[in-house]
N, C-alpha and C positions, 0 to 999 in steps of 0.2 A: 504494500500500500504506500500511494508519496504523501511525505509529508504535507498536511493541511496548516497553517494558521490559522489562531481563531478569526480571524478579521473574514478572512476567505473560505470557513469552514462549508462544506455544500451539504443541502440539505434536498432532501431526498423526498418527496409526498407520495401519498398511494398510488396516483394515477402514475407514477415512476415505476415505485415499485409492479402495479400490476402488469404492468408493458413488458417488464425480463421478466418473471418468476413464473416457471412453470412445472407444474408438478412431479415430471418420470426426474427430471435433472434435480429436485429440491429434494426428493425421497433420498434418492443417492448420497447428495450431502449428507442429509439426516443421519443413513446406515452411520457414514465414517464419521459423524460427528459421536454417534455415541455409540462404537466401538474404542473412541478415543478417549471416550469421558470412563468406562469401565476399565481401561488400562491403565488409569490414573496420568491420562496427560492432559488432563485438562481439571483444573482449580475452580470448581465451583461450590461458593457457600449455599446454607440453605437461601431459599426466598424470604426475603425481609418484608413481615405485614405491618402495615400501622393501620388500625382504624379513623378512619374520621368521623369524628364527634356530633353527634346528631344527625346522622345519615345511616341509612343502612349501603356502607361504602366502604370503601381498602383501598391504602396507595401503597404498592408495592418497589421493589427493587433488586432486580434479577442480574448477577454480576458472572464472567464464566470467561477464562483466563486459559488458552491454549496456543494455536495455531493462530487463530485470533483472539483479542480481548474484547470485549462489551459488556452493556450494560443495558437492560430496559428498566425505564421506568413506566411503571403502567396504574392506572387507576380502573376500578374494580365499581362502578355507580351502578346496583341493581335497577334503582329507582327511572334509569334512561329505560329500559324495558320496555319497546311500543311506543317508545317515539322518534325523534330525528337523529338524535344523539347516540352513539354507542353506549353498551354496559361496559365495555372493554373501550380503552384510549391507551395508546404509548406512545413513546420516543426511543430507539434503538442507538448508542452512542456508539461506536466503531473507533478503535485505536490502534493504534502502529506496532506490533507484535516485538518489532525489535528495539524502536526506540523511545513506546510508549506516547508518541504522538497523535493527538484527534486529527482523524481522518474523515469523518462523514457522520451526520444525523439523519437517521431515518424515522420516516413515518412506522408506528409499530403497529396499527392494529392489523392491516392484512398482514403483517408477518404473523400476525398471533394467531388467526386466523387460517392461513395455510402452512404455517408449521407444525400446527397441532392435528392435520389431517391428515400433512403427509407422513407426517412422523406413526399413523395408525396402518394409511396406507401402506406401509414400507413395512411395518408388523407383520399386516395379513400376508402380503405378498412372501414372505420368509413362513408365517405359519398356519395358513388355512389352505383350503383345499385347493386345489388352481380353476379350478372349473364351479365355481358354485351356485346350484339352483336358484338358492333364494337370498337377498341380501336383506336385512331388515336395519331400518332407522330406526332408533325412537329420539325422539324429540321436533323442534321446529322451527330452531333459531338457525342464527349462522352458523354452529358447525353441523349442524344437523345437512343441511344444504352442500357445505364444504366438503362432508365426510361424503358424502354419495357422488358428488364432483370425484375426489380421491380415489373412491375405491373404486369406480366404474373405470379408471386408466391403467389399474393391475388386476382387479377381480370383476371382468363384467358376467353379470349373469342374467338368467332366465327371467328372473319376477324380484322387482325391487319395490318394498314394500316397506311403510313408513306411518308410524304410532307417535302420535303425542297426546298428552292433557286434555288439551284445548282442541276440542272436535275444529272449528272454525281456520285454527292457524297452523293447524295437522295438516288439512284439505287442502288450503292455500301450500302451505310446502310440499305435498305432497305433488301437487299439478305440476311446481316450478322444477320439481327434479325427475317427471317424469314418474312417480310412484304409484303404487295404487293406499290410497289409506287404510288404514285398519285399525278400527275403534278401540277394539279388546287390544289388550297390549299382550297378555296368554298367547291368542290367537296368532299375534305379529312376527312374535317370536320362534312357534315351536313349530319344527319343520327349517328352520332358516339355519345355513351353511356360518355366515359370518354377521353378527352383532354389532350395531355401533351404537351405544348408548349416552347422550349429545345434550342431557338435560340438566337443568339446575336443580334435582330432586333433591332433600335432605332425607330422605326417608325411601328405602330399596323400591324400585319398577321394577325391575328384572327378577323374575324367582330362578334363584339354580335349576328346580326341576322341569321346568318348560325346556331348557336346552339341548340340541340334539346333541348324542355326542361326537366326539370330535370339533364341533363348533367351536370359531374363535370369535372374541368377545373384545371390542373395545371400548374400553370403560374412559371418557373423557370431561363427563360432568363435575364441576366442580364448585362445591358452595361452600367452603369453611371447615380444617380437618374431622368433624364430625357428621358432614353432609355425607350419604350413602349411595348409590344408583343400585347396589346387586345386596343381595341377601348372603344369609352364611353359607348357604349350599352354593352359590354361584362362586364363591371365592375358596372353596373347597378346591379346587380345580389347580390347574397348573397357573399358578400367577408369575407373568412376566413386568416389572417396572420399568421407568427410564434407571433409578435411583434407587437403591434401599434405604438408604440414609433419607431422600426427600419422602419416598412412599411413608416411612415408618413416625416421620415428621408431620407429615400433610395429606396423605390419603386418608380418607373415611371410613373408603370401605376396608381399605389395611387393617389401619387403626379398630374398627368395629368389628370386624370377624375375629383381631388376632390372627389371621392366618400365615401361613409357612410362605414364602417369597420363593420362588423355583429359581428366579435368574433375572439377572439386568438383561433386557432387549440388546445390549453391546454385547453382552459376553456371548446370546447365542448369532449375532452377528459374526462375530467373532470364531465363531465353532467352538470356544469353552465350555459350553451347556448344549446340549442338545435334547431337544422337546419328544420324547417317543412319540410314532406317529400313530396316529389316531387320541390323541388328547386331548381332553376340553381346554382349549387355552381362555386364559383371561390376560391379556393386553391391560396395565390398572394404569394410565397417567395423570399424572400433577402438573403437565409440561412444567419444563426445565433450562435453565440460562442457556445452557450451552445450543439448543433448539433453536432459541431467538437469533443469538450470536453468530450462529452456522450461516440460518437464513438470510439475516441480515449481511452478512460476508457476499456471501453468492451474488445476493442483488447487488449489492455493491462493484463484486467485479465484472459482473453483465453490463451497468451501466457504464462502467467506465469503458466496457468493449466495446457498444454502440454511442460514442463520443459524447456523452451526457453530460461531462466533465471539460466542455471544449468550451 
């Protein structure tokens, strides 16, 4: 990366970022990103939460030290929910690997956005079936959307099929990706090859015993280390993390079943772990610095390959 000044720092907006960042290339990074966070080359503290005081809201700060360095700062407003504003807002800070100089700010919410989809994408692809009948959503916001964007470019299948809460904003997502809705969330479920579960639930949707087996499950809803999406029989299963350290910090459903961790997603990138085949996998994320940092990298160097920077 060349040195930036701050006078000259370039700043980067979504409509930036979404023009280079595309999904089979972003998965990729992801793999190598964390295969590098599980060999310990890469320095990532936990995620730092502060509440803010009369709001149901979090501003956080996500920091992750390797190949490259960054930083997101991201605010967490439940309260934007259904209107113009995102729930999710950041800024991705990008600095010089070798001599610790700011090189680029980026817009972070698409990165959050499609790092957290393809980082599932990139999951299924390593451990569900390669062919699968049925893919089911549940939820109806934006990853709910992202995730089916995702996994239709490594797993497309037969019948994709999509459950949320809210009859009304189930339907309407369901149409924009193409799904068929399905009310019962049992029904949504059982029979489906690969899960992506994409809501702010505090309280388990998914029962273990609906699951076929073999089915792989990715767990990316996130409200607060004790919010839950899956029940104790769904984390019964082979659970794969970004993180043990962050899972056993900040996941829910970690945290609320108590369960055994099989493996960091690097290590069986990696081939350290390997998942016996036919396993119920659970995929469990918290996304994690290094995630942002990776994406935020790539876009970075894509733009400066189509002369963004001229």
């Amino acid at each position: 990366m060349a040195h930036q000044g701050l006078e000259g720092l370039p700043f980067f907006g979504e409509a930036a970022v979404a023009r280079v960042l595309d999904w089979a290339p972003l998965m990729d990074e992801i793999e190598s990103a964390m295969g590098a966070l599980s060999s310990g080359l890469v320095a990532q503290p936990l995620r730092q939460m502060t509440a803010v005081p009369g709001r149901d809201a979090f501003f956080a700060a996500m920091a992750a030290a390797g190949d490259a360095i960054g930083v997101k700062v991201v605010t967490f407003f439940h309260g934007n929910a259904g209107t113009e504003i995102p729930t999710h807002q950041a800024v991705i800070l990008l600095f010089d690997a070798d001599n610790g100089a700011p090189v680029a700010a980026l817009d972070g919410r698409l990165i959050t956005e499609m790092r957290t989809a393809a980082a599932s994408a990139a999951a299924a692809r390593k451990l569900s079936v390669a062919k699968p009948a049925v893919v089911t959503i549940m939820g109806s916001g934006v990853q709910a959307r992202a995730h089916a964007e995702a996994l239709a470019v490594v797993r497309p299948c037969d019948e994709l099929r999509l459950w949320a809460r809210s009859e009304a904003s189930g339907r309407a997502a369901a149409e924009a990706v193409g799904a068929v809705f399905v009310g019962d969330a049992e029904e949504a479920v059982r029979g489906a090859d690969i899960v992506a579960c994409t809501t702010s639930a505090k309280e388990p949707i998914l029962l273990g015993d609906w699951l076929k087996p073999g089915a792989f499950v990715a767990a990316v809803g996130w409200n607060t280390p004790d919010g839950r999406e899956l029940d104790d029989s769904a984390m019964r299963h082979s659970v794969i993390v970004e993180s043990r350290e962050a899972a056993r910090d900040q996941s829910g459903n970690v945290r609320g079943s108590g369960c055994e961790i099989f493996a960091e997603i690097g290590e069986v990138y990696l081939g350290e772990r390997t998942v016996p085949i036919g396993r119920t996998v659970i995929y469990d994320s918290v996304g994690v610095a290094v995630l942002d940092v990776a994406a935020a990298k790539l876009a970075y160097e894509l733009l400066q390959g189509d002369g963004s920077l001229h």
